[in-house]
C-alpha positions as CSV (number, residue, x, y, z in Angstrom):
1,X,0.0,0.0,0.0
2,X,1.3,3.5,-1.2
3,X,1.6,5.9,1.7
4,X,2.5,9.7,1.2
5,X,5.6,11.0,2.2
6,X,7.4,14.1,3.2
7,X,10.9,15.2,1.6
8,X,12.5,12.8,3.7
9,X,11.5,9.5,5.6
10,X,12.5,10.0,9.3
11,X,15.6,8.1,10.5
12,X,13.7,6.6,13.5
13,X,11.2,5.6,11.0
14,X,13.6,3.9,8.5
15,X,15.3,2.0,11.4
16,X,12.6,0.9,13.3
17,X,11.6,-0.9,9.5
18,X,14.7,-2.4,8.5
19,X,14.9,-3.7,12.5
20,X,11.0,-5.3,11.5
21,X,12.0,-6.4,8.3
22,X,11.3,-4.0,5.7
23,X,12.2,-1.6,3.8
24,X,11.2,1.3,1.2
25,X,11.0,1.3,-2.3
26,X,9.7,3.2,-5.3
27,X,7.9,3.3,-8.3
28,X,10.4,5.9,-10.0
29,X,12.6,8.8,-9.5
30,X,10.4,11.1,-9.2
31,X,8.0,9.2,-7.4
32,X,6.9,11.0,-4.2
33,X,5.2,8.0,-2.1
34,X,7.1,5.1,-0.8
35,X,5.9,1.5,-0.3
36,X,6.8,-0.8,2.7
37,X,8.6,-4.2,1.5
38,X,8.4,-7.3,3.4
39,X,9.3,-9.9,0.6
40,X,8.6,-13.1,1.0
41,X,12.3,-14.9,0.1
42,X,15.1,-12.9,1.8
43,X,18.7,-13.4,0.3
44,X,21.6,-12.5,2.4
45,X,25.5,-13.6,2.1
46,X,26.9,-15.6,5.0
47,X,29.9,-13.9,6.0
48,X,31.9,-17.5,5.8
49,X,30.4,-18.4,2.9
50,X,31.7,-15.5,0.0
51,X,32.7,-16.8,-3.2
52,X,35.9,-15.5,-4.0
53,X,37.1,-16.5,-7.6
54,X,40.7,-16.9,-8.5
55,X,40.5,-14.1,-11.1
56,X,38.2,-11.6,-8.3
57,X,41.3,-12.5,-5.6
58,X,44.4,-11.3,-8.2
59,X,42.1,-8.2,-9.2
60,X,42.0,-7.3,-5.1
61,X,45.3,-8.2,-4.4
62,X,47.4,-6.4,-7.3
63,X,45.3,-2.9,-5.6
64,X,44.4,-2.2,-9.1
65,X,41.5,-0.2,-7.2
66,X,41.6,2.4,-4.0
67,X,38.9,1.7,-2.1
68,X,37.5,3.3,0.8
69,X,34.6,3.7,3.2
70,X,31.9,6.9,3.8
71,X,34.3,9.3,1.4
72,X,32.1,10.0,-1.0
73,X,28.0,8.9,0.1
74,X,25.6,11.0,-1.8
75,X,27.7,10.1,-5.2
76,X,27.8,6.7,-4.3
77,X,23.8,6.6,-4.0
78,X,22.9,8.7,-6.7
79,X,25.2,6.5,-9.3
80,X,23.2,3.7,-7.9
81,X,20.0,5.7,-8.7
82,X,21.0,5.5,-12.4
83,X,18.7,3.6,-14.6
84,X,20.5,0.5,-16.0
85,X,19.0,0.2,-18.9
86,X,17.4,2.4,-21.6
87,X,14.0,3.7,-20.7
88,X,13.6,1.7,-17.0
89,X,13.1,3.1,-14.2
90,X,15.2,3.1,-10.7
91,X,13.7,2.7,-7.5
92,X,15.6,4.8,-6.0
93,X,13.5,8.2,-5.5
94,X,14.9,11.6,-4.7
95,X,13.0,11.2,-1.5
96,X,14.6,8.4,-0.7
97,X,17.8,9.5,-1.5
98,X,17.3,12.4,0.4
99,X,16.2,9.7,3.1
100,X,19.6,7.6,3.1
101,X,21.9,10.9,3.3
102,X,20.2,11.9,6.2
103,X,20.5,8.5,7.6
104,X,24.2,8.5,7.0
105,X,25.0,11.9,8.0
106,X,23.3,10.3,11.5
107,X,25.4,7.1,11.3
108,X,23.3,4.5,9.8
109,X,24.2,4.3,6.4
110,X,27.4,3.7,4.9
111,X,28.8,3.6,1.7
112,X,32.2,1.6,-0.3
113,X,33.6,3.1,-3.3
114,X,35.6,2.1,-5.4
115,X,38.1,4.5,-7.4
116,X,40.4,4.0,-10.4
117,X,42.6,7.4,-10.2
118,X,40.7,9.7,-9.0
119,X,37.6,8.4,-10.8
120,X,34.1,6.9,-8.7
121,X,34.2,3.7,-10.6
122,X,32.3,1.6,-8.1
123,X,30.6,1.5,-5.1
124,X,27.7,0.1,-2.7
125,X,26.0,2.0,-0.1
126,X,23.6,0.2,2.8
127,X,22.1,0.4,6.2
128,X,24.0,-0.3,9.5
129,X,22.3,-1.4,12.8
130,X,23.3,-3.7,16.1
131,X,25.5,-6.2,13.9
132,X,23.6,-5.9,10.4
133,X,24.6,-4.5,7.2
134,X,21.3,-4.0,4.9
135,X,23.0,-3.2,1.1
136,X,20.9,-1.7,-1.3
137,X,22.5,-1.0,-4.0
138,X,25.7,-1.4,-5.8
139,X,26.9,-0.1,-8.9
140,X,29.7,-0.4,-11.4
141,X,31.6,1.5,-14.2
142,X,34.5,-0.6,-14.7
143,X,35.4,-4.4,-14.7
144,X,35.4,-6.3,-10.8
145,X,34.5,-2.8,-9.4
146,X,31.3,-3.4,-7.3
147,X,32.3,-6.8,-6.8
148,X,35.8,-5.5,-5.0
149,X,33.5,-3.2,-3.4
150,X,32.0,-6.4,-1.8
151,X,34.4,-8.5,-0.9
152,X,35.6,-5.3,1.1
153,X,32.5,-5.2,2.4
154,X,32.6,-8.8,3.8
155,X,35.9,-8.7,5.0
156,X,35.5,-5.5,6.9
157,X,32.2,-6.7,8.7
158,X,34.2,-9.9,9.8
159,X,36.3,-7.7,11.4
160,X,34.0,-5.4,13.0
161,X,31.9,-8.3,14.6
162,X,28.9,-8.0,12.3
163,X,27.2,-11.7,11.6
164,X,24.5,-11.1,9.0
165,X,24.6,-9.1,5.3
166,X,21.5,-8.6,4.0
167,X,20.9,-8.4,0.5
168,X,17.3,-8.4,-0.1
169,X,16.3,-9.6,-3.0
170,X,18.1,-13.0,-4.9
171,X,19.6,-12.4,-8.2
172,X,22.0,-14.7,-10.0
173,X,24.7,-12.7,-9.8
174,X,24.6,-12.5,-5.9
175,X,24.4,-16.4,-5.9
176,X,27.9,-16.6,-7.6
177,X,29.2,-14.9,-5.0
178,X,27.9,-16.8,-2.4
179,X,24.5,-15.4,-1.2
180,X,21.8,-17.6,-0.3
181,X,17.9,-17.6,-0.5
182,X,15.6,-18.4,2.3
183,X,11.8,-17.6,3.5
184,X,11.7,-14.1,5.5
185,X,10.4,-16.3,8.6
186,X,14.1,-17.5,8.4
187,X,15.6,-14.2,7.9
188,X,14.0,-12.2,11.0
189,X,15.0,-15.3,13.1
190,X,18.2,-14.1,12.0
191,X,17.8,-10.5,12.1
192,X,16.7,-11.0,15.8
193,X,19.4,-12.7,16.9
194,X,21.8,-10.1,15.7
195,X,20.9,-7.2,18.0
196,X,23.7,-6.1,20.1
197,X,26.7,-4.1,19.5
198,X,29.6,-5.0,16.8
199,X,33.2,-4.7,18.4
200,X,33.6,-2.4,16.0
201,X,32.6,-0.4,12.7
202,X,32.7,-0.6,9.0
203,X,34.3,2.6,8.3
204,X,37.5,1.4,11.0
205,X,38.0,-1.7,9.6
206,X,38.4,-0.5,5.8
207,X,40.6,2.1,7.5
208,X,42.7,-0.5,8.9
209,X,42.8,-2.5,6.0
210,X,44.4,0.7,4.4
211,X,46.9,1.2,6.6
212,X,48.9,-2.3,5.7
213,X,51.2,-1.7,3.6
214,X,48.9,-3.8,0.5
215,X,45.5,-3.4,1.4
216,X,44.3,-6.4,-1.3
217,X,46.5,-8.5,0.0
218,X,45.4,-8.1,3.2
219,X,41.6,-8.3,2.6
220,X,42.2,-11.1,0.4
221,X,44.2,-12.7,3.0
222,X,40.8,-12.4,5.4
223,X,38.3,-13.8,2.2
224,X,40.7,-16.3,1.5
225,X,40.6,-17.9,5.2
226,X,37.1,-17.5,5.0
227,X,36.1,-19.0,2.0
C-alpha cells in the first residue's frame, strides 16, 4: 500500500523498518510515495560463505583499485540511482535519497567506493544497525568494481563483529558470489538474533585494511581464510 511521504523519511522511522524487516521502495525517481517491502524470500551472504574466484582474488590483491569507506555517500547513491538500462526506471526516488543521506550523516548508512585514479568507478552503499549490514545497492563503471567493493564489504564486517549481510532480493549474480535464499520467517530469526553491539565499525575496519602496507593483499588474506 502506497503511503505519502514528506521530503524525507524520518531516521527513526527507517530504522525501526529495517529492524522489523522492511524496507522502502519506489515506483520511479520522481515518485513521491514510498511503499513498505516485506518480501517473501530474503537473500543474504553468510559472511563464511563468499565466493571468491581466482580471477576476483588477483584483481583485489594487485590494488588495481583504492577503495575506501563513507568518502564519497551521496555520489555513491545517486550513481546507484542511475537507470541501468534504456528507458527503465530506478527505484531509487529523490525522496529516498534524500532519506539515506540523512540517515548516513546520522550514522546508519554507509557507503564503499571504489576509485580508479581519482575516478568513482564503483561502489555500494547500505544500512547499518546492532550487527547488520542491509546493502541496497551497488553499482559499477568498470570491470570487478562493485564486486571489490564487496568483498571489502565482507571482510571488513568480519572484522568489525557484524554476523548477517543482507541483500534483499536473490539475483544470480549475488548467488555466484555466495549469497543464499531463504523464507523471511528465516531471515527475521536471524535479524533477531543479531541485535547487540559489533566490536567495532565498518568505516574502522576499511581504515585498517588501508593502513597495511597492501590493502588487497590483506583483505584477500581475510576472504581467502574464510572462503
Amino acid at each position: 500500500m502506497h503511503a505519502p511521504t514528506p521530503d524525507t523519511i524520518p531516521v527513526e522511522l527507517l530504522l525501526r523498518a529495517y529492524r522489523s524487516g522492511v524496507f522502502p521502495m519506489a515506483d520511479h525517481r520522481n515518485d513521491r510515495e514510498v511503499y513498505w517491502v516485506e518480501p517473501r524470500e530474503r537473500a543474504i551472504i553468510p559472511l563464511d560463505g563468499f565466493r571468491l574466484s581466482k580471477s576476483l582474488k588477483k584483481v583485489i590483491r594487485q590494488d588495481r583499485f583504492r577503495v575506501s569507506c563513507d568518502e564519497a555517500f551521496p555520489s555513491v547513491i545517486a550513481a546507484c540511482a542511475e537507470p541501468r538500462e534504456e528507458l527503465a526506471e530506478s527505484w531509487i526516488s529523490h525522496q529516498i535519497e534524500a532519506s539515506y543521506i540523512a540517515l548516513h550523516r546520522a550514522g546508519h548508512a554507509h557507503s564503499v567506493e571504489v576509485w580508479q585514479g581519482e575516478e568513482l568507478v564503483g561502489g555500494l552503499y547500505g544500512v547499518a544497525f546492532d550487527r547488520v549490514f542491509c546493502g541496497e545497492s551497488m553499482f559499477s563503471r568498470a570491470d570487478n568494481a562493485s564486486k571489490v567493493a564487496l568483498a571489502w564489504l565482507v571482510a571488513a564486517m568480519r572484522r568489525a563483529g557484524y554476523v548477517l549481510l543482507d541483500c534483499q532480493f536473490m539475483t544470480d549474480h549475488l548467488a555466484t558470489l555466495g549469497a543464499v535464499a531463504m523464507p523471511q520467517a528465516a531471515y527475521l530469526e536471524r535479524l533477531f538474533a543479531a541485535t547487540g553491539l559489533p566490536s567495532g565499525s565498518i568505516p574502522q575496519a576499511i581504515a585498517a585494511a588501508n593502513a597495511h602496507s597492501s590493502p588487497g593483499n590483506s583483505i584477500a588474506q581475510d576472504l581467502t581464510q574464510t572462503s
